[in-house]
C-alpha positions as CSV (number, residue, x, y, z in Angstrom):
1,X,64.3,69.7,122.9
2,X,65.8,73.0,121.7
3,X,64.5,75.8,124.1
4,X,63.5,79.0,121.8
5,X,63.5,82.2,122.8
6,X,61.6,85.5,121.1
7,X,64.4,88.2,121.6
8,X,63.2,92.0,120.7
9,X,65.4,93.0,118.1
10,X,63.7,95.3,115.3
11,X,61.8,98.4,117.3
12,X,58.6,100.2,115.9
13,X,60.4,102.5,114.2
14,X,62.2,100.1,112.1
15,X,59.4,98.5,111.5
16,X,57.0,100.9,110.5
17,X,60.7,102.2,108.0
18,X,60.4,99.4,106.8
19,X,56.7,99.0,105.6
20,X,56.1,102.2,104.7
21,X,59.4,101.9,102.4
22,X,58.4,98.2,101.0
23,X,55.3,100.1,99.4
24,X,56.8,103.4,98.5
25,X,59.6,101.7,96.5
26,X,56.5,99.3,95.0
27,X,54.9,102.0,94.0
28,X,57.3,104.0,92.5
29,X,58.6,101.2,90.6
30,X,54.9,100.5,88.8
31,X,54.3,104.4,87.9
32,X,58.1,104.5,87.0
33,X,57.7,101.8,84.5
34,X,54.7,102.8,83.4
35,X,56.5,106.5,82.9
36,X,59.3,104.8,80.8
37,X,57.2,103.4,78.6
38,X,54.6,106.2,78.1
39,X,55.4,106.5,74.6
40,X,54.9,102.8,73.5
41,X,51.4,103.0,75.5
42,X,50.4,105.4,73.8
43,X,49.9,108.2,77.1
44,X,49.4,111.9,76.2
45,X,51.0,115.0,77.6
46,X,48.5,115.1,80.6
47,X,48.5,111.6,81.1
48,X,52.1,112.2,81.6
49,X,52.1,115.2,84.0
50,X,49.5,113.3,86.4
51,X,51.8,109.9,86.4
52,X,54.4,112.3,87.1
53,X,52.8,114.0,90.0
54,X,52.1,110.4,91.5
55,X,55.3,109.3,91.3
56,X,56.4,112.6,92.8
57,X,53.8,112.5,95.7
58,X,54.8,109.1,96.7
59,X,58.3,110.0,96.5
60,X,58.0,112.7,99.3
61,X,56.6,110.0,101.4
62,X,59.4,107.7,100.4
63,X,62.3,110.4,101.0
64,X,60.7,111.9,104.5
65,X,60.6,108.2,105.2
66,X,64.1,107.9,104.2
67,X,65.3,110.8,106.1
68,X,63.7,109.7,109.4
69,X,65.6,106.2,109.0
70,X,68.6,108.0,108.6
71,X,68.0,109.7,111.3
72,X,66.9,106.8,113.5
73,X,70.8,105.3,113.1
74,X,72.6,107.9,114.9
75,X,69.5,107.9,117.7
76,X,67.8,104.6,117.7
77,X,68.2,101.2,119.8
78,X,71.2,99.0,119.4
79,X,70.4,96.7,116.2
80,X,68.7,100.4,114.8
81,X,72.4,101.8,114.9
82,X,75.1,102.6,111.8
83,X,77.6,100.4,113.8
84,X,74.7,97.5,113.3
85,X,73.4,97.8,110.3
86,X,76.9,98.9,108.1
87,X,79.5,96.9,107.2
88,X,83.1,98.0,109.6
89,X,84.3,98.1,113.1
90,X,86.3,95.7,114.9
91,X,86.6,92.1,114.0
92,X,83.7,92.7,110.9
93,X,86.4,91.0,108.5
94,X,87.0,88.1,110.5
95,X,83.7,87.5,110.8
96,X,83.0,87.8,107.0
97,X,85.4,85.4,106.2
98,X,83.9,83.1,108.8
99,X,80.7,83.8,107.5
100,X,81.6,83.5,104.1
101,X,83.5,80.2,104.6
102,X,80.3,78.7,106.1
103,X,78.1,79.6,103.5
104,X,77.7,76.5,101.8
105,X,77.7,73.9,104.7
106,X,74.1,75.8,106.2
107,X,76.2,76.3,109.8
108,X,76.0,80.4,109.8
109,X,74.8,80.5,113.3
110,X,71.7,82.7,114.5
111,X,72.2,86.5,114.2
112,X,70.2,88.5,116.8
113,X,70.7,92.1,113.9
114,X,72.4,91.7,110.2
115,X,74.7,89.0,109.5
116,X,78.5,90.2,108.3
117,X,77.1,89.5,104.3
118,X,73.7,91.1,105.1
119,X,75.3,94.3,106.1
120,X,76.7,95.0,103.0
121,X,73.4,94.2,101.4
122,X,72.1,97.0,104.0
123,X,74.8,99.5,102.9
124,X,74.1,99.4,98.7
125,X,70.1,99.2,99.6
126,X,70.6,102.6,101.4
127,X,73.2,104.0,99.3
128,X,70.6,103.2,96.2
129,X,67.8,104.7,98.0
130,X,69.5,107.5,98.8
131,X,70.3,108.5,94.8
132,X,67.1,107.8,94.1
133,X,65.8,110.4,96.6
134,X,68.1,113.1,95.8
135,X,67.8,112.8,92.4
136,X,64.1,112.3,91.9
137,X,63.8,115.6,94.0
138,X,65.8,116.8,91.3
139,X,64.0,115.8,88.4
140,X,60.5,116.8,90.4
141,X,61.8,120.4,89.7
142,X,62.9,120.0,86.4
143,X,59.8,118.2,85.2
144,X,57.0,119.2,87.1
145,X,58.5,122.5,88.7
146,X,57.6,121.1,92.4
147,X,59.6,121.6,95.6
148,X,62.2,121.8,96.5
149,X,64.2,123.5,93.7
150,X,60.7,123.8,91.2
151,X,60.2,127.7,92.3
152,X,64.4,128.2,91.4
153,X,63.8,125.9,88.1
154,X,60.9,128.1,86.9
155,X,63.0,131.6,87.4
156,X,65.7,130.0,85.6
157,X,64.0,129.5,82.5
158,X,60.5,131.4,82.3
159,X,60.5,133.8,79.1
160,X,60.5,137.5,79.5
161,X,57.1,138.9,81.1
162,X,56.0,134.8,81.7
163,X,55.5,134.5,85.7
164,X,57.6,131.6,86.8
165,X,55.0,130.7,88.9
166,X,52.6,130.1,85.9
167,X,55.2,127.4,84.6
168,X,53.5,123.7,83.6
169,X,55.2,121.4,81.9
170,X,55.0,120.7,78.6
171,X,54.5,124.6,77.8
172,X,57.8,125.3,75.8
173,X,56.2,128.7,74.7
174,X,56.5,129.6,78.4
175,X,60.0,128.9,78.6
176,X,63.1,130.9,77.4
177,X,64.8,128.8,74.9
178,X,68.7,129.3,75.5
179,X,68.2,128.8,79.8
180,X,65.7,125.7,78.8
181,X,68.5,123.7,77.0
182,X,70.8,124.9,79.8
183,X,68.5,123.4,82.5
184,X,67.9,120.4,80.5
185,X,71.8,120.0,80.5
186,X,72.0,120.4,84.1
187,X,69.5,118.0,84.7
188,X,71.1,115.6,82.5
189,X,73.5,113.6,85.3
190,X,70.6,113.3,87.7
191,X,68.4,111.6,85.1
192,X,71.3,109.3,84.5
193,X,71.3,108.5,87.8
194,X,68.1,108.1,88.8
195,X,67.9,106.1,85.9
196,X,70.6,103.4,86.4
197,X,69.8,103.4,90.0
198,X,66.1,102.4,89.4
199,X,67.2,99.2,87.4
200,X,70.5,98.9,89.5
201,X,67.4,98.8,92.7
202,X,65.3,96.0,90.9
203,X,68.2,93.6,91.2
204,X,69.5,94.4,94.2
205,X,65.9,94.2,95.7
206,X,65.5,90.8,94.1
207,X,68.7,89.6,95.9
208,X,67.3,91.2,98.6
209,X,64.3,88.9,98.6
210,X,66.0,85.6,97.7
211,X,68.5,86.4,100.9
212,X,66.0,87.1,103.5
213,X,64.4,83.3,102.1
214,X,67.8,81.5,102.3
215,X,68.2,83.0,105.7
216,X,65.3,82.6,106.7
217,X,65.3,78.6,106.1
218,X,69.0,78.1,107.4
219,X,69.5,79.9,110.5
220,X,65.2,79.1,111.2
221,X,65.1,82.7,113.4
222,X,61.7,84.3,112.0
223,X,63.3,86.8,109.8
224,X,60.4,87.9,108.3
225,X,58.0,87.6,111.1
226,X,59.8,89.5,113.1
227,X,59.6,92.4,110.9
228,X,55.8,92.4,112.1
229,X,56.6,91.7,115.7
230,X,60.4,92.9,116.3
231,X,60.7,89.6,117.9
232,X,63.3,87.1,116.6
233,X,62.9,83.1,117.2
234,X,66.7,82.2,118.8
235,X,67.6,78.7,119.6
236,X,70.5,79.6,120.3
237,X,73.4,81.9,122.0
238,X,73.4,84.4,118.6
239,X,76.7,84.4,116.9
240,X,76.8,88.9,117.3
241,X,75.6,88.5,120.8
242,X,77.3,91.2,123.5
């Protein structure tokens, strides 16, 4: 019989990243599409502005979370680190050939952190999450006037003897005409952006998903269990092992 071990691998801080991120990124994605298609639903000015602020709200959560992770790479236990979680260093081709090569036979070995294909999967999921921080912090200025560039936003383009800090959306009579347009062209890139990377996110996530089930039922380690626990199900020596 195959002895099995439960190795520590994911630590509470990677966990709890990992939750609170799973339902940030769900619930931005629900009020985003439910944003996008405001107009076909029928949802007024002020239903607007409120489905904004939620999105924006939960988006501080999700960037705050974001940042800590970040931080957690350079700081954080061994399979927590950028040398485990990105794709690079020593020997990472060889063993995504290997990897690679194996692919179809269902002989990929256990991997105690990332495997060599799931690290790249790591890499665009961060990158992604990343745009969609910084620009959505962005476009919380330019739309709702919130921090941290709402206060700058609102000097920009209140109208002579408005206060910027009486600014709503929605109000073009507050807003000087000629730095509006300008702001809205400024703003124009990160909409793009954040845009593309919210559908560019749906599909990567969806990979994301089917991965973590392939994985899960070829190389039999508790992937998603562990997640809960930090503890992963080995059966044998791990093919990143020291």
């Amino acid at each position: 019989m195959t002895e099995v071990k439960l190795v520590t691998v994911w630590d509470r801080t990677v966990r709890v990243f990992h939750w609170v991120n799973f339902l940030c990124v769900l619930g931005l994605i629900v009020v985003g599409t439910v944003i996008l298609n405001a107009g076909t639903l029928g949802i007024p000015n002020d239903g607007k502005i409120l489905l904004k602020s939620v999105h924006v709200l939960i988006g501080y959560v999700f960037a705050l979370n974001l940042l800590w992770r970040l931080v957690w790479a350079f700081v954080g236990g061994r399979h927590a680190r950028w040398r485990a979680i990105l794709p690079g260093g020593r020997g990472y081709v060889g063993e995504l050939r290997g990897y690679l090569s194996r692919l179809g036979s269902g002989r990929q070995g256990q991997y105690l952190g990332h495997n060599p294909l799931g690290r790249i999967a790591i890499f665009l999921l961060l990158l992604l999450l990343l745009n969609q921080a910084v620009t959505g912090l962005v476009l919380a200025g330019t739309d709702l006037f919130y921090p941290p560039l709402g206060s700058w936003i609102a000097g920009w383009i209140a109208a002579a003897g408005v206060d910027p800090a009486t600014l709503v959306p929605y109000a073009p009579e507050m807003y000087e005409e000629t730095a509006y347009q300008a702001m809205r062209a400024f703003r124009k890139p990160f909409i793009t952006a954040h845009y593309y990377g919210f559908y560019t996110l749906l599909v990567l996530i969806t990979l994301h998903i089917l991965a973590v089930v392939v994985t899960e039922v070829r190389e039999d380690g508790g992937l998603v269990s562990a997640m809960f626990t930090g503890k992963k199900a080995i059966s044998a020596p791990p093919a990143d092992r020291d």
